[in-house]
N, C-alpha and C positions, 0 to 999 in steps of 0.2 A: 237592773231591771230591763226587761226588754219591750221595748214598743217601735212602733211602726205602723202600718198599715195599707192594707191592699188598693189603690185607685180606684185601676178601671180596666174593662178589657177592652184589647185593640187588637185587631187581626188576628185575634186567635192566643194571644201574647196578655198575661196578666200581667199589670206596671203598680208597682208601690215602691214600699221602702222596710226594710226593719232594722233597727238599733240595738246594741248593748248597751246599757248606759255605765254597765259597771265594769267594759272593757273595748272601749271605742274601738280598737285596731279589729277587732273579732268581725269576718264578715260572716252572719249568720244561712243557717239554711233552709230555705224556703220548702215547704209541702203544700201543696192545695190537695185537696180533701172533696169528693163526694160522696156525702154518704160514708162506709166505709172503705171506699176504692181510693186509692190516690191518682191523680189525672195530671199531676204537673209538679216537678218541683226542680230547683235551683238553689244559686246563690244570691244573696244578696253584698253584690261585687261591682255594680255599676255606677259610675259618677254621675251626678244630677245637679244640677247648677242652684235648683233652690236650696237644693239641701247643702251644697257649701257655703250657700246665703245665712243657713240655718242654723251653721257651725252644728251640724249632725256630724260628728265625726271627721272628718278629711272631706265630708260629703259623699264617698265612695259606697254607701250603702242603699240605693236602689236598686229593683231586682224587674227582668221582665222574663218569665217562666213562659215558655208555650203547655198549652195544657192540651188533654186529649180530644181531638177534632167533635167527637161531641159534645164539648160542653159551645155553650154559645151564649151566655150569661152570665151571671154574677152570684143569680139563683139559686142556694144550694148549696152555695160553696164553703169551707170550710179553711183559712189562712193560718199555716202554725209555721211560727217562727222559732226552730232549733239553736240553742247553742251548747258548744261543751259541756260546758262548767256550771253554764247557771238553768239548763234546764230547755224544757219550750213553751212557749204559750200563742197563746191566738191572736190573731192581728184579727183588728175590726173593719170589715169591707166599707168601704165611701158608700154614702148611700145618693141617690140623685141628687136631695139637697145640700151635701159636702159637694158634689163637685159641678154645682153653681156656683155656691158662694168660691169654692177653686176658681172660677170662671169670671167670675166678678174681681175677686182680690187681685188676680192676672192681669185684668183690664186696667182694673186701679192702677198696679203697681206699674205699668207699661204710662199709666198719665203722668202719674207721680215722677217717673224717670226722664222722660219729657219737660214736665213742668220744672224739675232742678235744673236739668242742661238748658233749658232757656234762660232759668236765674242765674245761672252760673257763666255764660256767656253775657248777659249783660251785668255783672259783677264786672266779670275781666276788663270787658270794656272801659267799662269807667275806671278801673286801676290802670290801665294803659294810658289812659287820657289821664290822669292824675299824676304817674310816675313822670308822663310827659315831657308833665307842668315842672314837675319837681327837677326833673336834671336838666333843664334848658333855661333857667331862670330870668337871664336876659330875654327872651323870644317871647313874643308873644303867640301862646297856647288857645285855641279856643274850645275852649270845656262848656260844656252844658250850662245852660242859666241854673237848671233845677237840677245839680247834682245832688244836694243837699234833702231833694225832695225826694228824689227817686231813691237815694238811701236808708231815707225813712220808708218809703213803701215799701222797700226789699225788708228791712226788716221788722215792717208789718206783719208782710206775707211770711214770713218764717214763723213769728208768733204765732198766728197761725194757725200756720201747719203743722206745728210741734203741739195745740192742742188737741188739735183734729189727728193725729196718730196716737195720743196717751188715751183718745176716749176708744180708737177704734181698738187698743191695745187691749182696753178695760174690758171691753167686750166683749171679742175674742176670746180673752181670758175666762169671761165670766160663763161664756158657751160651751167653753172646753170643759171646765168643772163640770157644769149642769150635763151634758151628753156623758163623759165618766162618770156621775155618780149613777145615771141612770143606764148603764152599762151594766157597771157593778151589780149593781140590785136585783137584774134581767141573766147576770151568769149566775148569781148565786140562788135563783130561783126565792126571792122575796118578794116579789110585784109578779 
């Protein structure tokens, strides 16, 4: 199956992504479409760091096409995503509210990566201060009163956070469905 989708445009340079899902190594080929003219097309051959987050393939499948000096929008545009074997189909343009919430989850995930490397630095901490303790046994080590405390709060704080990512997961999840099916309904001319 192939999916993906068109971002955004930037200097003239349309940036997305498209997938084969039934032959990851496949880097597809990209058309943008106005109307019946084609204004832009490429490969979808570029590494993208979310998407090797994303385990999308090796990640290697972002594409950034320049398209023809007139377009200067999103407007109109038409994303088809070619491959050999299995055919092509349409990637769906981001639409303003995809790339806020992009914008937001960005943000999040930049706190998020923050907020671990500060837990994870005062983890160490206290493992340094405890291994210390542990190979100097004769010596007196001074360790925290409230080690005991603050390893409870660490792993407060992970409780958490591990509920506060399964609800934002469910979410996600459940947004994804809702905007597919009402995709679906919108190509097939039902609604």
């Amino acid at each position: 199956m192939l999916t993906g989708r068109a971002d955004e445009l930037v200097d003239g340079k349309l940036i997305g992504w498209a997938f084969n899902e039934d032959n990851p190594d496949e880097h597809l080929v990209i058309r943008v479409m106005f109307g019946q003219q084609v204004v832009g097309s490429g490969v979808a051959n570029v590494e993208r760091v979310d998407l090797v987050e994303a385990e999308i393939g090796k990640g290697d499948h972002a594409f950034h096409v320049t398209l023809a000096p007139h377009i200067s929008s999103l407007d109109g545009l038409m994303v088809i995503a070619q491959s050999v074997r299995s055919g092509e189909a349409p990637l769906p343009i981001a639409s303003s509210d995809d790339r806020k919430i992009d914008t937001l989850l960005h943000a999040f995930g930049e706190r998020y990566d923050d907020a671990l490397r500060h837990l994870k630095s005062e983890i160490d901490s206290l493992a340094e201060q405890v291994a210390e303790h542990q190979d100097q046994p004769g010596q007196s080590v001074d360790l925290p009163d409230d080690i005991a405390d603050r390893l409870v709060a660490i792993e407060s704080r992970l409780d958490a956070a591990e509920v506060f990512f399964l609800r934002i997961d469910e979410t996600l999840r459940k947004l994804t469905v809702e905007k597919s099916q009402k995709k679906r309904k919108r190509l097939f001319g039902i609604f």
